[in-house]
Backbone bond lengths (Angstrom), bond angles and torsions (degrees), N, CA, C in turn:
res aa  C-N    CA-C-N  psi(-1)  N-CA   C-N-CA  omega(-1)  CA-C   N-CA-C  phi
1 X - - - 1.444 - - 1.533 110.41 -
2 X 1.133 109.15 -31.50 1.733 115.26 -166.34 1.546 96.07 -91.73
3 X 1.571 131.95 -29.94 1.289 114.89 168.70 1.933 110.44 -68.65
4 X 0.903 121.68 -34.19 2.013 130.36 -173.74 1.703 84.05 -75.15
5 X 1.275 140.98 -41.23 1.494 118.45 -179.79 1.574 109.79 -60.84
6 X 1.658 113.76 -69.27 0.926 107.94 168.56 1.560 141.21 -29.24
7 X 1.702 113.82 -45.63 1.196 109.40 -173.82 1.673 103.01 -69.71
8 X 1.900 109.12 -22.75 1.800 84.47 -167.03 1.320 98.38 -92.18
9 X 1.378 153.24 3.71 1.126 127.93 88.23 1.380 128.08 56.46
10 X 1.281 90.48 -108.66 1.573 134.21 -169.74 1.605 92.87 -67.37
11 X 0.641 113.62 -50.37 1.748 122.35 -178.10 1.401 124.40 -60.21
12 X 1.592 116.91 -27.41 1.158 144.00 170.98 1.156 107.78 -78.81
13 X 1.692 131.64 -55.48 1.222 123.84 -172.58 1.487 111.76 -92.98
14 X 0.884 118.92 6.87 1.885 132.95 -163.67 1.760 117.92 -162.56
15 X 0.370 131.70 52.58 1.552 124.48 -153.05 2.211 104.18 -77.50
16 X 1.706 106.52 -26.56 1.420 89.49 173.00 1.877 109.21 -84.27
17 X 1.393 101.57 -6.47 1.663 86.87 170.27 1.696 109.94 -83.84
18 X 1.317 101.49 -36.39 1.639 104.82 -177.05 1.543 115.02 -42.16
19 X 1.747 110.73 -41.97 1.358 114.57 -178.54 1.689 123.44 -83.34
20 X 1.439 91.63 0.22 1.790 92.99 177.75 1.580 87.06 -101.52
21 X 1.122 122.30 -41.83 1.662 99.48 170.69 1.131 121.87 -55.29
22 X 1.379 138.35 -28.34 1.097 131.33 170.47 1.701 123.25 -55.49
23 X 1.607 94.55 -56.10 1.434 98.41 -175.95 1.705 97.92 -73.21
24 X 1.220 141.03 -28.65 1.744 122.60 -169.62 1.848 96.65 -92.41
25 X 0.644 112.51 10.87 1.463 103.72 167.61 1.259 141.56 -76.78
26 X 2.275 112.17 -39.83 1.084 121.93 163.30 1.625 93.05 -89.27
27 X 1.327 143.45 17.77 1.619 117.02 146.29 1.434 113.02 -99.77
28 X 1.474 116.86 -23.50 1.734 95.43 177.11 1.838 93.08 -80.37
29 X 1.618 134.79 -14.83 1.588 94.59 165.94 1.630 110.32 -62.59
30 X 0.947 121.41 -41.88 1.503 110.95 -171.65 1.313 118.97 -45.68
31 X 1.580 112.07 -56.72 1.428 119.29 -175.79 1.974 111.99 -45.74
32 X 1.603 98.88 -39.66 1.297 90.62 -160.82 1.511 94.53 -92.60
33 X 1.104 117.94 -4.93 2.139 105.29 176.20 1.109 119.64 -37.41
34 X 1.408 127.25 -59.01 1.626 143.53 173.46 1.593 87.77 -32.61
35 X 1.317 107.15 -85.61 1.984 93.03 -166.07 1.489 116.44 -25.06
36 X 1.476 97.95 -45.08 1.616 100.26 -152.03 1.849 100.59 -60.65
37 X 1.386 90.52 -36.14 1.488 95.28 -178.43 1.373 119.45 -41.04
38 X 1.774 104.00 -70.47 1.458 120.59 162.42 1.429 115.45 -33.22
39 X 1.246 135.73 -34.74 1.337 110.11 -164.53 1.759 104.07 -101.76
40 X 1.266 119.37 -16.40 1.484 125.43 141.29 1.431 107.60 -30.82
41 X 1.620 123.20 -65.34 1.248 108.62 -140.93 1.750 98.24 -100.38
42 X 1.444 108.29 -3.32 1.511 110.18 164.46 1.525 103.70 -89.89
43 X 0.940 138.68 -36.18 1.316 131.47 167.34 1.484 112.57 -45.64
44 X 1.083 113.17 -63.01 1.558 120.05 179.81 1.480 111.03 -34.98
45 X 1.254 124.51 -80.72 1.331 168.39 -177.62 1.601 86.65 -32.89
46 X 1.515 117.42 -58.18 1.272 120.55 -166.86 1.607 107.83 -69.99
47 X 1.431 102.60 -38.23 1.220 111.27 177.80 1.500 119.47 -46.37
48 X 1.310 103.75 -51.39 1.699 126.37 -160.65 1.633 95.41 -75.09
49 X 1.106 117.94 -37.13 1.433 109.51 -179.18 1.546 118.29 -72.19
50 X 1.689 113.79 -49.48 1.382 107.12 146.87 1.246 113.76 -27.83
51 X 1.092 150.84 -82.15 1.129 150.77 -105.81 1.981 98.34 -99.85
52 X 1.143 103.07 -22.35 1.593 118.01 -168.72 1.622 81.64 -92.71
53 X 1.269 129.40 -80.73 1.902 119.86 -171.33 1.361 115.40 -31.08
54 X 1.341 102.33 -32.33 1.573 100.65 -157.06 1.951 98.45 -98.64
55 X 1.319 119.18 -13.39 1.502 126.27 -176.98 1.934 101.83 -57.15
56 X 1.001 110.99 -39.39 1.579 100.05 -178.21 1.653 111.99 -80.89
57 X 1.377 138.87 5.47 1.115 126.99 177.56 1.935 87.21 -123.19
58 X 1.123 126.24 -18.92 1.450 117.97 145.27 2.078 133.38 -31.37
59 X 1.798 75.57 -80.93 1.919 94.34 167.18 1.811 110.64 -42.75
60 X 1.540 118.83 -41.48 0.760 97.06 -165.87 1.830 127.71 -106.60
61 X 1.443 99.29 11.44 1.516 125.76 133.33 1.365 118.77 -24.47
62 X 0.988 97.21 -67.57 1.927 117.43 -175.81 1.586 97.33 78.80
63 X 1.444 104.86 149.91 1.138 118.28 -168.88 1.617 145.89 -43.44
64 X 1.729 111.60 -12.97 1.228 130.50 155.18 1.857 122.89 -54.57
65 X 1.179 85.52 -2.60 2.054 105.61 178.67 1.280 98.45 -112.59
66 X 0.921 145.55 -12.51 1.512 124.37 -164.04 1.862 95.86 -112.05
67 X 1.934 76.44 137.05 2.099 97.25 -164.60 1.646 91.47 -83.15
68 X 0.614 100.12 145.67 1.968 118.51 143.06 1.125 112.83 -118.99
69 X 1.707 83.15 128.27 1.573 120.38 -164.04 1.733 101.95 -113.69
C-alpha cells in the first residue's frame, strides 16, 4: 500500500518518471529473481549444514529437547 501511495505521489509531482517506473519495475523484478533464487538455495544448504554440526550435541540432549515444529 505504501509503495501505490508513493508512486501516485510520484505521479503527481512527475508523472513521465512515474510511468517509466512503472514499466522498469516488472523488468528489474525479473533481472533480480535469479538472486532471489540463489539465496533460497544458499540459505537452505546453509541451513542443512547447521543443522548436521549441531545434530550430535542434539542426540545427546535426549529426547525431552527435541521441539515439534
Amino acid at each position: 500500500m505504501i509503495k501505490f501511495l508513493l508512486w501516485c505521489i510520484l505521479l503527481i509531482l512527475c508523472w513521465p518518471l512515474a510511468l517509466l517506473a512503472l514499466i522498469l519495475y516488472p523488468i528489474v523484478w525479473l533481472l533480480l529473481l535469479p538472486f532471489r533464487i540463489v539465496g533460497i538455495v544458499v540459505e537452505g544448504v546453509l541451513e542443512s549444514l547447521w543443522a548436521l554440526v549441531t545434530l550430535p550435541a542434539r542426540l545427546m540432549r535426549g529426547p525431552q529437547s527435541v521441539q515439534k515444529t
